[in-house]
C-alpha positions as CSV (number, residue, x, y, z in Angstrom):
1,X,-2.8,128.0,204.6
2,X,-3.1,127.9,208.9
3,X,-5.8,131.0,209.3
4,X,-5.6,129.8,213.0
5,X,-3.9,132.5,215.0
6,X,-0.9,132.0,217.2
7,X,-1.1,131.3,220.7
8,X,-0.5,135.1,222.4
9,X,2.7,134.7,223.7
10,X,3.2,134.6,227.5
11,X,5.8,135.7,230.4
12,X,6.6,133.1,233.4
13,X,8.3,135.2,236.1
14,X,9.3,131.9,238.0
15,X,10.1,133.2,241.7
16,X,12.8,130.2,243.8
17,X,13.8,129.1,240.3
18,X,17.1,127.2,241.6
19,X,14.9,125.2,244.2
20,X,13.1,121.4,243.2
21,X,9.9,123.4,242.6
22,X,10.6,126.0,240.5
23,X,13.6,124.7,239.0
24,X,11.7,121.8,237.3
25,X,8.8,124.1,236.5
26,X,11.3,125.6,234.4
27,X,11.8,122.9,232.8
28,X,8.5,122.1,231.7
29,X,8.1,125.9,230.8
30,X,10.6,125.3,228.0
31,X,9.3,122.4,226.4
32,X,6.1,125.1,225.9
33,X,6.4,126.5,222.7
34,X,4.4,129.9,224.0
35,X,6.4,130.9,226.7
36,X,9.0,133.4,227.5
37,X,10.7,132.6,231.1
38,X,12.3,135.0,233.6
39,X,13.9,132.7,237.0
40,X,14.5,134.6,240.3
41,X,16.9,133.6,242.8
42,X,19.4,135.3,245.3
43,X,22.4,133.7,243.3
44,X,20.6,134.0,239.9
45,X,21.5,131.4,237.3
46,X,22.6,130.3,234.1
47,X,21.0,132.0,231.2
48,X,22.3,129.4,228.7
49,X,18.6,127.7,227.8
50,X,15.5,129.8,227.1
51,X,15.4,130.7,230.9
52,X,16.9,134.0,231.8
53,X,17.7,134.2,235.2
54,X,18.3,137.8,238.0
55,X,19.7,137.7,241.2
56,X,17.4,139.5,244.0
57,X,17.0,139.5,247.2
58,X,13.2,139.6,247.3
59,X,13.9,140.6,251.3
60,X,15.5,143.8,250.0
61,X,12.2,146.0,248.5
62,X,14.4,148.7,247.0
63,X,16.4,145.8,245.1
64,X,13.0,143.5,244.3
65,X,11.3,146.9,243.3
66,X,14.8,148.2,241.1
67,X,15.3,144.2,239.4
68,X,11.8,143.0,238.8
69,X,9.7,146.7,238.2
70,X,11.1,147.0,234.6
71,X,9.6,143.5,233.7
72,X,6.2,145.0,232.6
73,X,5.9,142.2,229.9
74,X,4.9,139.5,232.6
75,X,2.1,137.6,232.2
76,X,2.2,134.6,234.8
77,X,3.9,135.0,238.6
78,X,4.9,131.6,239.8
79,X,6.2,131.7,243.4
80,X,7.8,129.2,244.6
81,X,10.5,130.8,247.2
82,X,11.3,130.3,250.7
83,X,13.5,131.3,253.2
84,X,14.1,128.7,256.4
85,X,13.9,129.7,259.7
86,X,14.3,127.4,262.9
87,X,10.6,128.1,264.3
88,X,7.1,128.6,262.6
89,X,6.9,132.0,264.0
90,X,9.8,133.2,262.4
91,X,9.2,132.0,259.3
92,X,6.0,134.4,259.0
93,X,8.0,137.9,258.6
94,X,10.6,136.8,255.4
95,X,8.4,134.8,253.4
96,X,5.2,137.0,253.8
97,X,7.5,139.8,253.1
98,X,9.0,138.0,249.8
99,X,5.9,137.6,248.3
100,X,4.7,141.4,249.4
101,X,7.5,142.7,247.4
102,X,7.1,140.8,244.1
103,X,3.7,141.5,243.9
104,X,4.4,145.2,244.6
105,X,7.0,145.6,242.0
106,X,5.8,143.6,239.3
107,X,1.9,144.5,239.3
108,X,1.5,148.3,238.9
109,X,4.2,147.4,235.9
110,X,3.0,144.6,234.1
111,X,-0.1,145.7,232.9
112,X,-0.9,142.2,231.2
113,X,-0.8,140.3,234.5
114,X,-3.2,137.6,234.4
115,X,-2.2,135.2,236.9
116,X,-0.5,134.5,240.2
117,X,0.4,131.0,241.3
118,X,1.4,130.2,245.1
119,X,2.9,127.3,246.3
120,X,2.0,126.1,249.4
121,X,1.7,122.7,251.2
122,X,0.5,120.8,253.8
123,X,1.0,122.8,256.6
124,X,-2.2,124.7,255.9
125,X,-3.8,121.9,257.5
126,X,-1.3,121.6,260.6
127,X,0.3,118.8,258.8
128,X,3.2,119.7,260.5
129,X,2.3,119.9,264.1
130,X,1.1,116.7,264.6
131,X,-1.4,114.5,263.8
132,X,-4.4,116.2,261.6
133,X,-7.7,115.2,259.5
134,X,-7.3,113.1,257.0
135,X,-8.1,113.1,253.9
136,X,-7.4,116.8,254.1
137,X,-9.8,119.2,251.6
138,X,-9.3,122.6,250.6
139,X,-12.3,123.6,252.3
140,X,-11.0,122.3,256.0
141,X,-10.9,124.9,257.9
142,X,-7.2,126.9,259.1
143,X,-5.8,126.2,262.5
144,X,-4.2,128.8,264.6
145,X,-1.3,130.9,263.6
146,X,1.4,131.3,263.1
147,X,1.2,129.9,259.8
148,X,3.0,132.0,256.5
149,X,1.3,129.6,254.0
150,X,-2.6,131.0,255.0
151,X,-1.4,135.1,255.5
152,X,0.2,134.5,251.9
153,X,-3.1,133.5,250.3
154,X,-5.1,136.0,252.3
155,X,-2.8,138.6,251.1
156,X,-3.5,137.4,247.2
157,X,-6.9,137.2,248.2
158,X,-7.3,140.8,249.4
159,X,-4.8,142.0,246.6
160,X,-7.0,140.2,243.9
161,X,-10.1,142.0,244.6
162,X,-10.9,144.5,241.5
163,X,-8.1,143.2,239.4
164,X,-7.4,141.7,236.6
165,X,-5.6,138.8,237.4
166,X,-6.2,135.7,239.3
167,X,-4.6,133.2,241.6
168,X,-4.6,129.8,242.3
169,X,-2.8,128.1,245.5
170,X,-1.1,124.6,245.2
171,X,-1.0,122.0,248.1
172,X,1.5,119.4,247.2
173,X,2.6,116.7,249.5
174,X,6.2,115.9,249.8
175,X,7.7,117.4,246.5
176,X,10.5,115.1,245.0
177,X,12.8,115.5,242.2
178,X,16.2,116.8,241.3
179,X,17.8,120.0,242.5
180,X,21.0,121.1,244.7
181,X,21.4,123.0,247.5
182,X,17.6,122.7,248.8
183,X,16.6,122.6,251.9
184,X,13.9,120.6,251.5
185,X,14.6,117.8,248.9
186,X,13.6,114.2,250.2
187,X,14.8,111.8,247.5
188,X,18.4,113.4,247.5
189,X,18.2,112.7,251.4
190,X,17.3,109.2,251.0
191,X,20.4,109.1,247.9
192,X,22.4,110.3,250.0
193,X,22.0,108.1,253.1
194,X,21.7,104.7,251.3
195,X,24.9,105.7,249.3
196,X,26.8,105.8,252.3
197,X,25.2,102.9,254.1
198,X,26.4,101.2,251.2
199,X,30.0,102.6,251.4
200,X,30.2,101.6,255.2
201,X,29.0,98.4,254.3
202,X,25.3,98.9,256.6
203,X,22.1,97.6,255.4
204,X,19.5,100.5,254.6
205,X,17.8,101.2,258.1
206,X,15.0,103.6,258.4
207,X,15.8,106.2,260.6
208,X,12.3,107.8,262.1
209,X,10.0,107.1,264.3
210,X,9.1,103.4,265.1
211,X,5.5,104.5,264.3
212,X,6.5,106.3,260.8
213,X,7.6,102.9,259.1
214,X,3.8,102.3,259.5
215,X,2.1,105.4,258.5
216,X,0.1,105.9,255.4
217,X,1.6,109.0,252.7
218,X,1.9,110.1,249.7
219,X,4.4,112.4,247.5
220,X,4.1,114.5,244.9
221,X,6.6,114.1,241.5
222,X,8.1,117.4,240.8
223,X,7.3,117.4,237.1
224,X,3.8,116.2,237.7
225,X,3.5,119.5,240.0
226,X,5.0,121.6,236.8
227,X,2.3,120.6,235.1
228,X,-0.6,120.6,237.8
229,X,1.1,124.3,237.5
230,X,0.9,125.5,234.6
231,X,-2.4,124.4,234.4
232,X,-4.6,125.6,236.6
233,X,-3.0,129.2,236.1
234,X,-4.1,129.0,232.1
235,X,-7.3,127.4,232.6
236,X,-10.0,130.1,233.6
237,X,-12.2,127.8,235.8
238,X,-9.4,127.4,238.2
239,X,-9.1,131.2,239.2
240,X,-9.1,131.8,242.7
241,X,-8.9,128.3,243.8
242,X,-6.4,125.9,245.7
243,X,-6.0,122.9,244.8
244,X,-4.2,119.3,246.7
245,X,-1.5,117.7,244.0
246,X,-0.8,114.5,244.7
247,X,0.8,111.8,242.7
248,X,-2.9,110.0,243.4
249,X,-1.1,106.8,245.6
250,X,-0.8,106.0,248.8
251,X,1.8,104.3,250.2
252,X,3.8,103.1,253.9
253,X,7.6,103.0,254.2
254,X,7.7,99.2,255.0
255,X,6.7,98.2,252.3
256,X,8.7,101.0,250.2
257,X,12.0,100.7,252.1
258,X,13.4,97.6,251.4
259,X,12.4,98.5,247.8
260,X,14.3,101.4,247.6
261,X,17.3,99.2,249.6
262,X,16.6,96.4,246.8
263,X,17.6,100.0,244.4
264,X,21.0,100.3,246.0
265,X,22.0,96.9,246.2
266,X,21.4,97.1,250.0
267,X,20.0,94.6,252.8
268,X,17.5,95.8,255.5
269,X,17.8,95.9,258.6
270,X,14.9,96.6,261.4
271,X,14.1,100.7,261.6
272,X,16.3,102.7,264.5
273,X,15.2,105.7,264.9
274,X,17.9,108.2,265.1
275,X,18.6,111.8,264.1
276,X,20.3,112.3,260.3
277,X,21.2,116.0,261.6
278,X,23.3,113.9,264.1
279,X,24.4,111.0,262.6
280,X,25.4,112.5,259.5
281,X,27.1,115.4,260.6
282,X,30.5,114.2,261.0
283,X,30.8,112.4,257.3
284,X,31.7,115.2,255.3
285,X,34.9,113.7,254.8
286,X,33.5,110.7,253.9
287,X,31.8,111.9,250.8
288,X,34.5,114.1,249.3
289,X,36.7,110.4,249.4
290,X,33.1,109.0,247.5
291,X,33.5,111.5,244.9
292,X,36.9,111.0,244.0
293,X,36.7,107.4,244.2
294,X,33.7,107.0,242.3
295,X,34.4,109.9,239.6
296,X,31.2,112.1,240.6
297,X,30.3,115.4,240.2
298,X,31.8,117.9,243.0
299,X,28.9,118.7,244.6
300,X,29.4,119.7,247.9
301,X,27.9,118.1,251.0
302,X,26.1,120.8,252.1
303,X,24.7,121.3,249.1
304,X,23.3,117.1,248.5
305,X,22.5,116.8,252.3
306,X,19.1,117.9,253.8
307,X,19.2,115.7,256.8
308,X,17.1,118.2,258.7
309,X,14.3,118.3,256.5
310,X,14.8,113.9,256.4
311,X,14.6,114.0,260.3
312,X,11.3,116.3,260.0
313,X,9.4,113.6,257.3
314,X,10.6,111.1,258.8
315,X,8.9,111.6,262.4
316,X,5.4,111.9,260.7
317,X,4.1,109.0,263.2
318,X,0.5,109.8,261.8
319,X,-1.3,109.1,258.6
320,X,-0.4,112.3,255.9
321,X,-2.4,112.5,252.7
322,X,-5.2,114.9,251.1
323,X,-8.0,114.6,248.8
324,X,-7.0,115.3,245.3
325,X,-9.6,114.9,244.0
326,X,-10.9,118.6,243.5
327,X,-8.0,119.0,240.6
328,X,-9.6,116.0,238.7
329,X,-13.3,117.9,238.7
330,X,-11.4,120.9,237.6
331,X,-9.9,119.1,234.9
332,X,-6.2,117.7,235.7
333,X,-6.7,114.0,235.7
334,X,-2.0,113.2,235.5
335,X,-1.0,110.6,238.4
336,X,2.3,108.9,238.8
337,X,3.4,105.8,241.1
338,X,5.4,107.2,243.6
339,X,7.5,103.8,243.5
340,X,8.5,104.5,240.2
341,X,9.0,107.9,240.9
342,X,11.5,107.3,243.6
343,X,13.7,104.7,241.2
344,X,13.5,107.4,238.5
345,X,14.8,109.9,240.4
346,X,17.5,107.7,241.9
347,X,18.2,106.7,238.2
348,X,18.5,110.4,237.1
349,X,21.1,111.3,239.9
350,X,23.3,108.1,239.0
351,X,23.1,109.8,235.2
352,X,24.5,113.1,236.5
353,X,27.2,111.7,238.4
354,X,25.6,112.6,241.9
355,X,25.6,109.6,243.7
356,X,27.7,106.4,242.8
């Protein structure tokens, strides 16, 4: 007879669950046999797996505090939302506020809170605005404001003091994997464009800055962040730490391109910089004829394309990568060839029927 005890079980409240992040973190959450999972969204989900999902608007505190204050079971906050907003500034206000309110409802309720988990990303480091230190550490120091990514940690940070529970802060790079509807999704971008290259007959050319095609990056596979995840808020030597997740590669798109064409059945052609948000604006049409004549699922365009977001990676004329190596002395030691990630994913979205 087993006199080991059961694992205690424990409650994932995964916050953005429809978006690449969280969505895939749910995922992983249900091949764990010790977990109970909770997904928040504005449109909610589909409760059919172990995952059941609630509607909120997390910028409504009378409707975050009403939906997620009875939840007092809740071990594990995994926060993954955002809202867009067309300038940094802007984006301060909703997504400090989202993550205000969770924390708000869910902690003087849950009394066996143990963990918070905050994803975050480059932009801590000014990755966005241009050119900036490289290999970036945790321990580089912030850059001015406005910048929601820093006052959400500094709000954990002061919140954390004299509790119970801990947090932990996850850099990824580029996150890539599947999901619908998200604003920020580069592989479905890339799907997307060489898929109707293809169907007009156009080799695959890259479309960002002449000095992009040159630049030195790295990604970060959506289920390797799950993972990266759900580890470092269950391991006790990670509490109050951030931490870069990287797939552990580097790589430049010119010698990934024509790779990625060679995965479509496309040619090159030399890189022309142009803007997706313009180019591809007016091929809505376009893809509703792909669908039918290729049998795909009805997605619709809105929901597969993310040209802004492909316009905004795809200007990174500078080198973009972090040191991850502070996860491997903590204790995470998963990589992944962000080649083979790429083809996977393009794999996976030929399976569901999303592109031809």
């Amino acid at each position: 007879m087993d006199t080991k005890e059961a694992a205690p079980r424990k409650t994932a409240l995964v916050i953005g669950a429809n978006g690449v992040i969280g969505g895939n973190l749910i995922e992983y959450l249900e091949q764990l046999p010790d977990w109970d999972i909770i997904g928040v969204s504005r449109r909610g989900g589909d409760s059919s797996g172990r995952a059941r999902y609630i509607a909120v608007d997390l910028l409504n505190e009378g409707d975050t505090r009403e939906k997620l204050g009875i939840l007092s079971q809740v071990t594990h906050i995994f926060y993954a939302a955002y809202q867009d907003r067309p300038t940094w500034a802007e984006l301060v206000p909703p997504n400090l506020a989202m993550l205000v309110n969770v924390v708000n409802a869910i902690e003087p309720n849950a009394p066996k809170l143990q963990h918070i988990s905050l994803m975050q990303g480059y932009k801590v480091y000014g990755a966005h605005l241009g050119p900036f230190k490289t290999p970036a550490r945790e321990t580089d120091a912030y850059h001015m404001p406005p910048e929601f990514n820093v006052d959400q940690q500094q709000f954990l940070e002061q919140r954390q003091r004299g509790s119970n529970w801990t947090w932990t802060a996850l850099r990824p790079s580029v996150v890539c994997g599947f999901a619908l509807g998200n604003p920020m999704n580069l592989a479905m971008v890339i799907a997307i464009y060489a898929s109707i290259s293809k169907e007009l007959g156009l080799p695959l050319r890259f479309p960002g800055k002449p000095g992009a095609y040159n630049s030195l990056l790295e990604m970060t596979d959506a289920g390797l962040l799950s993972r990266a995840t759900v580890w470092a808020a269950t391991d006790e030597r990670c509490a109050n730490q951030a931490f870069n997740i990287t797939n552990g590669d580097l790589f430049r798109w010119n010698e990934l391109w024509p790779k990625i064409a060679f995965n479509f059945g496309l040619e090159t052609a030399p890189p022309l910089q142009m803007s997706l948000e313009v180019v591809m604006a007016d091929k809505e049409e376009l893809w509703k004829t792909m669908v039918e004549k290729h049998g795909l699922v009805s997605n619709s365009y809105k929901d597969v394309s993310s040209w802004r977001f492909g316009d905004f990676v795809f200007s990174w004329d500078y080198d973009f990568f972090a040191d991850g190596t502070k996860a491997r002395r903590f204790g995470f030691h998963e990589f992944i060839d962000t080649e083979a990630m790429f083809l996977n994913i393009f794999d996976d979205l030929r399976r569901r029927k999303v592109i031809p």
